[in-house]
VONU-969354 format. One record per residue (C-alpha): residue number from 1; residue in one letter; z, x, y. Coordinates in steps of 0.02 Angstrom, whole numbers. Each point is the difference from the previous one (the first is absolute). Example, Ala and Ser with C-alpha at 12.3 -4.5 7.8 and 13.67 -1.06 7.14 Angstrom:
<sites>
site k=1; r=a; up=390; east=615; north=-225
site k=2; r=s; up=-33; east=69; north=172
</sites>
This chain:
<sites>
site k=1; r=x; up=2221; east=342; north=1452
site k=2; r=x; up=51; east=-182; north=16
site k=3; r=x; up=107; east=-10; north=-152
site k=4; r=x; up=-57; east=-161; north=-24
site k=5; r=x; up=-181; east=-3; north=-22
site k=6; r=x; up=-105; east=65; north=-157
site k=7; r=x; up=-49; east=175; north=41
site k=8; r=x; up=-187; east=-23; north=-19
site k=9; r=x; up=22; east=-146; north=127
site k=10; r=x; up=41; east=107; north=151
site k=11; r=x; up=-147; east=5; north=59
site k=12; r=x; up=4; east=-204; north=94
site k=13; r=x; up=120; east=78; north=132
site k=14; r=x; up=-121; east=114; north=73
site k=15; r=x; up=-123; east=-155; north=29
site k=16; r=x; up=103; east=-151; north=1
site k=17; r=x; up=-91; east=-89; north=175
site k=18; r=x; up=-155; east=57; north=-86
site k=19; r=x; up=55; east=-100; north=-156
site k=20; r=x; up=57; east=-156; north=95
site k=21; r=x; up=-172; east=9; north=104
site k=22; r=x; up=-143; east=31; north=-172
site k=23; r=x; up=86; east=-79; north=-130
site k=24; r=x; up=-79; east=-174; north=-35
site k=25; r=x; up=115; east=-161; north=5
site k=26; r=x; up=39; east=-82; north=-173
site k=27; r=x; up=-99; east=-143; north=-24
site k=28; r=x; up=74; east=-171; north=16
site k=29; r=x; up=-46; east=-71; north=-161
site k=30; r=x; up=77; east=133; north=-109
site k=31; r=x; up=156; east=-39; north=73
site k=32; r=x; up=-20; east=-177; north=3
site k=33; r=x; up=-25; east=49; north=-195
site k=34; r=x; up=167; east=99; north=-3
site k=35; r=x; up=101; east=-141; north=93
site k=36; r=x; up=-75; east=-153; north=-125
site k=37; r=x; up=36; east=105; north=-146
site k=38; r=x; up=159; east=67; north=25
site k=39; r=x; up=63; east=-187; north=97
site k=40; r=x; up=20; east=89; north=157
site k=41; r=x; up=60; east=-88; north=149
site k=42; r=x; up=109; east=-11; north=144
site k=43; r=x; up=149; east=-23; north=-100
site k=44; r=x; up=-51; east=191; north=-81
site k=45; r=x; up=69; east=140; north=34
site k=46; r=x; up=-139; east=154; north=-17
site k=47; r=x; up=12; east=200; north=0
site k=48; r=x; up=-145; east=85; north=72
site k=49; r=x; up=22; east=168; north=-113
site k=50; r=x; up=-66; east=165; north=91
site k=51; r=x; up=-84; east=-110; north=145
site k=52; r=x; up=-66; east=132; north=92
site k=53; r=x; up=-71; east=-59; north=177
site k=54; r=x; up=51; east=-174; north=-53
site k=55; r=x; up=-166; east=-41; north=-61
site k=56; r=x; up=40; east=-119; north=-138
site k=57; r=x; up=161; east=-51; north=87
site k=58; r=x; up=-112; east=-83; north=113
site k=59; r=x; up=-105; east=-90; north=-118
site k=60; r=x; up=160; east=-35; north=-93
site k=61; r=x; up=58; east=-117; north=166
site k=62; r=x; up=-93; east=-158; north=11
site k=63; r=x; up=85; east=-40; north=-190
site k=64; r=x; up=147; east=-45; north=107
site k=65; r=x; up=103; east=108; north=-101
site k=66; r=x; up=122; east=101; north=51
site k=67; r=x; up=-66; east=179; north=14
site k=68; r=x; up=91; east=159; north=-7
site k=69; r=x; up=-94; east=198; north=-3
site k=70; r=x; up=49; east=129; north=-89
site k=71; r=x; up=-73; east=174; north=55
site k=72; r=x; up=61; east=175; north=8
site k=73; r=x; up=-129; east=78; north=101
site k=74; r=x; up=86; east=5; north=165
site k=75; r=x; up=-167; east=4; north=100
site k=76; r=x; up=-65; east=-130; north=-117
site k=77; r=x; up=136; east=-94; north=26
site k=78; r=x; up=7; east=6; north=187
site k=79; r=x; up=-177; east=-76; north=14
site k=80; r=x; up=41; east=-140; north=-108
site k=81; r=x; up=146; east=-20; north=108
site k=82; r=x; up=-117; east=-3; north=155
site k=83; r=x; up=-107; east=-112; north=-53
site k=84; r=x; up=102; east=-136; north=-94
site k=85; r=x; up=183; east=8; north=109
site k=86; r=x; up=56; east=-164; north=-93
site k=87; r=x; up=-17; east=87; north=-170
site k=88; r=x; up=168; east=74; north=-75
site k=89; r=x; up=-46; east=195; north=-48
site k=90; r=x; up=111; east=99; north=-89
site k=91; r=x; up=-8; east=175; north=-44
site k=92; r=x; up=-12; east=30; north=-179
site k=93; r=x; up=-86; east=25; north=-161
site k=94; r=x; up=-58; east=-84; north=-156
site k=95; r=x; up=104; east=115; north=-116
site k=96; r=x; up=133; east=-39; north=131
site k=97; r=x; up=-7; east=-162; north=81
site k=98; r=x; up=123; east=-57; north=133
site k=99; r=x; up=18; east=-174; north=-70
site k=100; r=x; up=159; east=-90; north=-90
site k=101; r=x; up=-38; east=-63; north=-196
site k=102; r=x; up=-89; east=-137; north=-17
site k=103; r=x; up=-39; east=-34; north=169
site k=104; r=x; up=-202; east=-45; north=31
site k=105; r=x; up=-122; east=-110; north=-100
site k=106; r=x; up=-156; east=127; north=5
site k=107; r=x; up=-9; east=178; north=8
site k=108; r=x; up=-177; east=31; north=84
site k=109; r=x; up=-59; east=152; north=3
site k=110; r=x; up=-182; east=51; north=107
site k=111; r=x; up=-111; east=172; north=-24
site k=112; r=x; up=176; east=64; north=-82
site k=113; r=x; up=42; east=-2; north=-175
site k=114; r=x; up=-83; east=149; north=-45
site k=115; r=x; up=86; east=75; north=104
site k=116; r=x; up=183; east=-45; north=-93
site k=117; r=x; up=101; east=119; north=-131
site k=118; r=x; up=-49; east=-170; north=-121
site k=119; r=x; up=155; east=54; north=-103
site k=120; r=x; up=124; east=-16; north=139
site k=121; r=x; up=-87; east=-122; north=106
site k=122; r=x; up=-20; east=-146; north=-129
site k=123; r=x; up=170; east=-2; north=-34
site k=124; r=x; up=40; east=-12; north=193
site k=125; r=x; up=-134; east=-153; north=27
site k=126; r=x; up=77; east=-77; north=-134
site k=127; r=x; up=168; east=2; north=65
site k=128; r=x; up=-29; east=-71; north=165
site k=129; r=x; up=-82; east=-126; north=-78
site k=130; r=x; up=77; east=-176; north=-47
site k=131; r=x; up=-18; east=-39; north=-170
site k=132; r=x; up=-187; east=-55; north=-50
site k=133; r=x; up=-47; east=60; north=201
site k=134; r=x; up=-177; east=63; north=8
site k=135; r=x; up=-89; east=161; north=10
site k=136; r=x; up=-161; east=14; north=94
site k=137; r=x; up=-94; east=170; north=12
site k=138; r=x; up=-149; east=-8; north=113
site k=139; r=x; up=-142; east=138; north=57
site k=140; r=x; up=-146; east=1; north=117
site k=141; r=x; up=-129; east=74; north=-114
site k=142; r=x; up=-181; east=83; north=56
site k=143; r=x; up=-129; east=-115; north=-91
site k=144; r=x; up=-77; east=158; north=-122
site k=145; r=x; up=-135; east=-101; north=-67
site k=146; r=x; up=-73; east=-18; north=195
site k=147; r=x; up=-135; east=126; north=31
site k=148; r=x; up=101; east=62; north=162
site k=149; r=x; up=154; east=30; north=-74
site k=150; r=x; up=-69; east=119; north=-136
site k=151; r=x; up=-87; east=77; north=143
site k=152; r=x; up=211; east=14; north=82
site k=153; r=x; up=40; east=46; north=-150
site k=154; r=x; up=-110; east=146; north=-25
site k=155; r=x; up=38; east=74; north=157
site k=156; r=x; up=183; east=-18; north=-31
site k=157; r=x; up=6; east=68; north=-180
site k=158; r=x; up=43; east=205; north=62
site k=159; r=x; up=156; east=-96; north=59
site k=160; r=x; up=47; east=-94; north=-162
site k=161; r=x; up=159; east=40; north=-105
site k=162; r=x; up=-66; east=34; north=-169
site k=163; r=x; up=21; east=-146; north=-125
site k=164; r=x; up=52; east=-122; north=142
site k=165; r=x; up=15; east=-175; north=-77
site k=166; r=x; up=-39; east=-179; north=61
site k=167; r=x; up=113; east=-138; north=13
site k=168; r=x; up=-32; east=-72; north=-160
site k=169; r=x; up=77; east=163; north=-61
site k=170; r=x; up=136; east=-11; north=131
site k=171; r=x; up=61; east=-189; north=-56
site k=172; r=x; up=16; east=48; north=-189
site k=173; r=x; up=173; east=67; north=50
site k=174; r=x; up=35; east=-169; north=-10
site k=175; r=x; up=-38; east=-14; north=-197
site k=176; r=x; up=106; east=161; north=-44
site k=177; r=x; up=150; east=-62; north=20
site k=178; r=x; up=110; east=-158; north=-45
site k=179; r=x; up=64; east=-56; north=198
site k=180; r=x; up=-159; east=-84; north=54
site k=181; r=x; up=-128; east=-132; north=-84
site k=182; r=x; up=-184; east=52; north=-43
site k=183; r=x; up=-93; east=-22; north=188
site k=184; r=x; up=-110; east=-112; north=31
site k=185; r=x; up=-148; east=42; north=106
site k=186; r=x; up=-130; east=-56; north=122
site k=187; r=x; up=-134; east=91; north=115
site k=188; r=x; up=-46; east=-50; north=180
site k=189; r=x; up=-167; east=82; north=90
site k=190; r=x; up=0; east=14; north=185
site k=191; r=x; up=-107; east=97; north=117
site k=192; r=x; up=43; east=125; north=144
site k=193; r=x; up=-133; east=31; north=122
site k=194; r=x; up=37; east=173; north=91
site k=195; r=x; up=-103; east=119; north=135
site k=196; r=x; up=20; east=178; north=-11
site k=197; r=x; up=154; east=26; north=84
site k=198; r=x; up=96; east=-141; north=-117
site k=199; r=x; up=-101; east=75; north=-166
site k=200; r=x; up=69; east=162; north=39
site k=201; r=x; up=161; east=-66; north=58
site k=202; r=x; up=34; east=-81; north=-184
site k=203; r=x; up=-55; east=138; north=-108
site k=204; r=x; up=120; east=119; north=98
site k=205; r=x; up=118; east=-120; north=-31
site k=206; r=x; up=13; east=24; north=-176
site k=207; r=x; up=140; east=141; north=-66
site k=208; r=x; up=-108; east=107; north=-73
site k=209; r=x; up=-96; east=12; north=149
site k=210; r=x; up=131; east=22; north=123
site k=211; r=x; up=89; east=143; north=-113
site k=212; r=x; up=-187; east=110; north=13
site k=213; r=x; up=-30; east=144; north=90
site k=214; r=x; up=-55; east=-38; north=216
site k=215; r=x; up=-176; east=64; north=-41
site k=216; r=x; up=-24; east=-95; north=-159
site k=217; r=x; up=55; east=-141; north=67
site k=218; r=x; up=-129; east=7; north=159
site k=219; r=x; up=-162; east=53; north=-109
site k=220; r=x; up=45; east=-176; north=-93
site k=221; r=x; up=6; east=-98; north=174
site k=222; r=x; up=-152; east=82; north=47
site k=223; r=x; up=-77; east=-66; north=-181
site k=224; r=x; up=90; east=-178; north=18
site k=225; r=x; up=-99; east=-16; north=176
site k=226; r=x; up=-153; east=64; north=-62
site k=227; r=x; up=17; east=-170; north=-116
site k=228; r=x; up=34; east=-125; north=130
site k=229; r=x; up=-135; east=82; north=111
site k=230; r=x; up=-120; east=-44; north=-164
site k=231; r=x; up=54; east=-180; north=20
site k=232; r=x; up=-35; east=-28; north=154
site k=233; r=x; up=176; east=31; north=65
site k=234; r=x; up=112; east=-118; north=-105
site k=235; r=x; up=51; east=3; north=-185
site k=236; r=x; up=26; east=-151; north=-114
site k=237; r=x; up=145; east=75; north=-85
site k=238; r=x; up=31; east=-103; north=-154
site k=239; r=x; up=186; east=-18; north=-68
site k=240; r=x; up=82; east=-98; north=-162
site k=241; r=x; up=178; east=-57; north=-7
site k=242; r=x; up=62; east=34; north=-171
site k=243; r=x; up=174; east=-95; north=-17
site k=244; r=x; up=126; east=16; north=-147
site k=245; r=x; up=146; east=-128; north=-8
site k=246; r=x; up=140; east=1; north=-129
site k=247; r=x; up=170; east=-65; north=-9
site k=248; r=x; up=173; east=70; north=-62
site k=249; r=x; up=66; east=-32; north=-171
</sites>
């Protein structure tokens, strides 16, 4: 075990190129919503926090910023590191992040926070942070009130953790303690359109998913085709953005 990654989080090594290839882009706007904000620029200085394949990292670039990833996932890592070669990627943590005090202006963190010991981490973010630096906690959310996505979400709900929360219920770590200000929020819809292979693709892409048994896992791609055969071969896949910015105290 990778002594650096939440236990339950594993899971992302097995199908990191799988991640990198399904998992939709963040959409312009919401970071343009980040960067205005927080008064982002290319005199900033931001932390991509558990940045996986680089996803946000990339998004995070055309602020002219400059833009350093955080990731422990050695196999996650090494496809961000394939894909964006100009980015500085460190190994490392968010309970344990290999940054001096006070060093960036926003802590950004993509598809992650949930994933954080909250008690550890927000101490961490909040060191590496300059004083009054920002806090921006983004996820790529399936669109539940979308007739296909209940239909996703019905086929995927064998694979469920019991109880698992949404990001509203991820950012109220925020309000429990005394280091950051109440977040503000904001909600961006974007659409992905994907044919079988890509629908099947980004639902094994998910951790829950990847950590099921070989045949489980195949009797749901046979059901996710089944669904974009329906269509007539491609699926309007409909995402929000749900963003959460704060700043240190």
């Amino acid at each position: 075990m990778n002594e650096l990654q939440h236990p339950d989080s594993r899971s992302f090594e097995l199908v990191a190129d799988l991640y990198e290839r399904a998992r939709p882009e963040y959409p312009p706007q919401a970071v343009a919503w980040v960067a205005s904000n927080l008064g982002l620029d290319s005199d900033s200085t931001i932390l991509d926090l558990g940045a996986g394949t680089g996803k946000l990292t990339r998004a995070l670039l055309p602020t002219g910023a400059h833009v350093i990833a955080v990731e422990p996932g050695d196999a996650m890592r090494a496809e961000l590191e394939r894909g964006l070669p100009e980015v500085e990627a460190l190994r490392g943590a968010a309970e344990d992040i290999p940054l001096p005090d006070g060093s960036v202006d926003c802590v950004a963190v993509g598809q992650a926070f949930h994933w954080f010991r909250h008690d550890e981490a927000l101490p961490e973010l909040h060191r590496v942070l300059r004083p009054g630096g920002g806090l921006a906690l983004l996820w790529n959310s399936r669109d539940q009130k979308k007739p296909i996505q209940q239909e996703i979400t019905d086929l995927i709900s064998p694979f469920v953790p019991p109880d698992r929360p949404g990001p509203e219920h991820w950012a109220r770590a925020l309000d429990e303690g005394t280091l950051f200000t109440k977040p503000e929020e904001a909600h961006f819809p974007f659409m992905q359109q994907l044919d079988a292979d890509a629908l099947a693709a980004r639902i094994g892409s998910v951790s829950f998913i990847a950590s099921a048994s070989v045949e489980a896992r195949r009797a749901l791609d046979t059901r996710l085709r089944e669904v974009a055969a329906r269509l007539g071969g491609l699926v309007d896949f409909p995402y929000v953005t749900d963003v959460y910015v704060s700043r240190a105290v």
